[in-house]
ChimeraX commands (.cxc) that place a marker at each C-alpha (Angstrom):
marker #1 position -24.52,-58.27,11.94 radius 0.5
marker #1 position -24.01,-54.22,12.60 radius 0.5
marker #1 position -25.72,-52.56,15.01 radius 0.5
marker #1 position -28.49,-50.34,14.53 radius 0.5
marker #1 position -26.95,-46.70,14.79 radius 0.5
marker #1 position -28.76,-43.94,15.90 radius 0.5
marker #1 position -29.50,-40.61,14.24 radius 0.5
marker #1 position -27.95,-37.17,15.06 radius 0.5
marker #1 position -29.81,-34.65,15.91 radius 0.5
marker #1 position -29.53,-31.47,14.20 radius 0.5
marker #1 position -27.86,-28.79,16.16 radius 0.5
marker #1 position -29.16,-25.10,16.05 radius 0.5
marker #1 position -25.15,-24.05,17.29 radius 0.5
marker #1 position -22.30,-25.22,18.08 radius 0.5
marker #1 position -22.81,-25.30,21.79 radius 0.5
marker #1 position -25.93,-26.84,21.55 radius 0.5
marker #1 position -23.84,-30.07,19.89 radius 0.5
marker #1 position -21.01,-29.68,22.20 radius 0.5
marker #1 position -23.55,-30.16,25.26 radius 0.5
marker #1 position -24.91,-33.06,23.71 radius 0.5
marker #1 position -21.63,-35.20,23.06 radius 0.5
marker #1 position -20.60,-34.37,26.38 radius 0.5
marker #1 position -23.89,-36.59,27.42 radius 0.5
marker #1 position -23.80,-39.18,24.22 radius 0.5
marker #1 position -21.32,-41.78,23.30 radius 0.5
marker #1 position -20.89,-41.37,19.70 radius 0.5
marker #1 position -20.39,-45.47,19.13 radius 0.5
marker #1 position -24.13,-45.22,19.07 radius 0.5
marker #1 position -24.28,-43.07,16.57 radius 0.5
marker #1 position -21.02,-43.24,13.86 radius 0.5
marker #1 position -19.76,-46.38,13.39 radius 0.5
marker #1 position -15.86,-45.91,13.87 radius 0.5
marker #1 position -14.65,-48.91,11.75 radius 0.5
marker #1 position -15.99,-46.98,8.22 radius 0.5
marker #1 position -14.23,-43.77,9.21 radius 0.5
marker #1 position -10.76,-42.88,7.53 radius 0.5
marker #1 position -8.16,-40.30,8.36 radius 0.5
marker #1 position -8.14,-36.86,6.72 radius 0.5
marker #1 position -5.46,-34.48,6.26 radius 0.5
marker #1 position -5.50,-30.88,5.71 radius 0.5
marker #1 position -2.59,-29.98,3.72 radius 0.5
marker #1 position -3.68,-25.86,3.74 radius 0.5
marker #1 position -3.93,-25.12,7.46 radius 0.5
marker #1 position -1.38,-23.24,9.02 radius 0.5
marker #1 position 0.80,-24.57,11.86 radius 0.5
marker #1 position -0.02,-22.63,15.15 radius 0.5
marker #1 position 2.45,-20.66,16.40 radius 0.5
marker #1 position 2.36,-18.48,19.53 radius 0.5
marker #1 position 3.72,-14.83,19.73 radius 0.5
marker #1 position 6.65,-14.43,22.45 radius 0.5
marker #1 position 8.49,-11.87,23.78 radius 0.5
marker #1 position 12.34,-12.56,23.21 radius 0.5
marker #1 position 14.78,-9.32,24.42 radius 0.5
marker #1 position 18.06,-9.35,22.30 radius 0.5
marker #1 position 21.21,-7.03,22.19 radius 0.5
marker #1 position 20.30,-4.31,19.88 radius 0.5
marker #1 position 23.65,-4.93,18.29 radius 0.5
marker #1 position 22.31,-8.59,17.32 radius 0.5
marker #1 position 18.43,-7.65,16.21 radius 0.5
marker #1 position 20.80,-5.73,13.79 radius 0.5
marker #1 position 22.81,-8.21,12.48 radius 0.5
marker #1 position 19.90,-10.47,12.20 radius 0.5
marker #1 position 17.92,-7.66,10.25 radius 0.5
marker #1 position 21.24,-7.01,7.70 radius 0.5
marker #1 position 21.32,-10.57,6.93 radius 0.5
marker #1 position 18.15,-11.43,6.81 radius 0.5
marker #1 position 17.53,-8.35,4.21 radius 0.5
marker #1 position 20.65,-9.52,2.06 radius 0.5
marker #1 position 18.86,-12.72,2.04 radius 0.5
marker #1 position 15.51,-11.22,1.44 radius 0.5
marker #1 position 13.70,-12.72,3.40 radius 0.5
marker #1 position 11.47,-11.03,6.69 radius 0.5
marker #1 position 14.01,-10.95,9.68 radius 0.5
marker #1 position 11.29,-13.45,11.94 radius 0.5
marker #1 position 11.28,-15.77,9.62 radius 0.5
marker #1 position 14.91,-15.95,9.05 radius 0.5
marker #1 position 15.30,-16.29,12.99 radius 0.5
marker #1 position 13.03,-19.40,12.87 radius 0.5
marker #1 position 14.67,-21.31,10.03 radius 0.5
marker #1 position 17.58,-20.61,12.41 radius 0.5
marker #1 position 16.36,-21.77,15.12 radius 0.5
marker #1 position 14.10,-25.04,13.30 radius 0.5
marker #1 position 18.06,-25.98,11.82 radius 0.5
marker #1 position 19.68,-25.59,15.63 radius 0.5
marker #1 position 16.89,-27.78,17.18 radius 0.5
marker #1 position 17.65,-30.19,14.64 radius 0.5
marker #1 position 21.02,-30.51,15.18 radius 0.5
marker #1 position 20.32,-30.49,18.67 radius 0.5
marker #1 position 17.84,-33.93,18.25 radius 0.5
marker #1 position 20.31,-35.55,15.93 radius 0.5
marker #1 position 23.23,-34.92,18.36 radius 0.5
marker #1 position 21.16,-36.18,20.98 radius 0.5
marker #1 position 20.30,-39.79,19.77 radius 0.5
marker link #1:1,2 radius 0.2
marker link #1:2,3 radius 0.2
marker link #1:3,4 radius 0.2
marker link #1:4,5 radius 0.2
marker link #1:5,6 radius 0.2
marker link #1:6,7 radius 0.2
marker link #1:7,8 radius 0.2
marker link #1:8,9 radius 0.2
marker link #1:9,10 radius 0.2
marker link #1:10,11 radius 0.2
marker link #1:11,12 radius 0.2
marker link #1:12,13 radius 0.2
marker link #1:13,14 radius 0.2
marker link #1:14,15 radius 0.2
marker link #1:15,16 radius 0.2
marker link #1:16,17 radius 0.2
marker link #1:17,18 radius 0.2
marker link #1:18,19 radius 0.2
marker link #1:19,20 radius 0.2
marker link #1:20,21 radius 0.2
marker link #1:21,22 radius 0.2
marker link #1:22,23 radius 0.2
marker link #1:23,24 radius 0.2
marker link #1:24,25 radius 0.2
marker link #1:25,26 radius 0.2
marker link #1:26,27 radius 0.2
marker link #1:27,28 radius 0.2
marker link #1:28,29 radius 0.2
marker link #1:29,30 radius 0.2
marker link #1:30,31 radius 0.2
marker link #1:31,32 radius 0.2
marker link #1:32,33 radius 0.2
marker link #1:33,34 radius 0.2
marker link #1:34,35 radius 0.2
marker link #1:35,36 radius 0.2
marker link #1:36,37 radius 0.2
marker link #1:37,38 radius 0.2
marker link #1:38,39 radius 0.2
marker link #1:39,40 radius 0.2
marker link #1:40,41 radius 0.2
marker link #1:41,42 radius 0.2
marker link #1:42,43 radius 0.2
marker link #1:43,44 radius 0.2
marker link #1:44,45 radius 0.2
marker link #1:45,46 radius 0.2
marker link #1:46,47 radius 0.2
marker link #1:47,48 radius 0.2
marker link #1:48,49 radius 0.2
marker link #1:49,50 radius 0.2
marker link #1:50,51 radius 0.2
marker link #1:51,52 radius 0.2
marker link #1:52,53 radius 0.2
marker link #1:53,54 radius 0.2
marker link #1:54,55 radius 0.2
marker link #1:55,56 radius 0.2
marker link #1:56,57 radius 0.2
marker link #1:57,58 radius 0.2
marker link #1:58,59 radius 0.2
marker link #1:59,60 radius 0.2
marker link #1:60,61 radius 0.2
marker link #1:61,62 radius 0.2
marker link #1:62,63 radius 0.2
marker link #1:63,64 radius 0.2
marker link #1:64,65 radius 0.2
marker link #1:65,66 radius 0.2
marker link #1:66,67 radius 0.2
marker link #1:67,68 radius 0.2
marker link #1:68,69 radius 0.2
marker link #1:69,70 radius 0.2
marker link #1:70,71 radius 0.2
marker link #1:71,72 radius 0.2
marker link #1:72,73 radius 0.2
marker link #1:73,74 radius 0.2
marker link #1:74,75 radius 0.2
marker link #1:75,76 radius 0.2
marker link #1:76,77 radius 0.2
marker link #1:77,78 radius 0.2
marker link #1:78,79 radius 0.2
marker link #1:79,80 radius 0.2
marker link #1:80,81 radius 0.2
marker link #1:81,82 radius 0.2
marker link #1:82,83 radius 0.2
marker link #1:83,84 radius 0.2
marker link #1:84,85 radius 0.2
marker link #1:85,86 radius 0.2
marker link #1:86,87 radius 0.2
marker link #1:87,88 radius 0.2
marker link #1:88,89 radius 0.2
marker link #1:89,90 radius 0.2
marker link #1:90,91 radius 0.2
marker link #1:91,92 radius 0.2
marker link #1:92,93 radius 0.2
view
């Protein structure tokens, strides 16, 4: 026998419906066990701008290579970087 679940309330914004979870427990009004995971296959990682100072000589060398690879200098730097940290989790097992 399943529980009678409430009904949710229409919101008129998004922090009217944040303030109300934060008071509700939503077992009384979705009933978990139907639910399935999701993916979203189009969003973007996040990534966070950082400051990184390098020798001019190697912001150079990166830029050369990266161009006779053509491919934009940052992102060359982080499939550098993704391989490194790979090798650096593999090596570390």
């Amino acid at each position: 026998m399943s529980k009678k679940l409430k009904e949710i309330p229409k919101f008129a914004n998004e922090a009217e419906e944040r303030e109300f979870w934060l008071t509700h427990d939503s077992t009384e009004y979705v009933d978990w066990a139907k639910g399935s995971r999701v993916t979203f296959p189009n969003l973007k990682p996040t990534t966070q701008a950082i400051s990184l100072r390098l020798p001019r000589w190697m912001l150079d060398s990166i830029k050369t290579t990266a161009n006779r690879q053509d491919v934009p200098y940052q992102s060359l730097i982080k499939v550098w970087l993704n391989e490194k940290l790979k090798e650096a989790q593999h090596g570390a097992k």
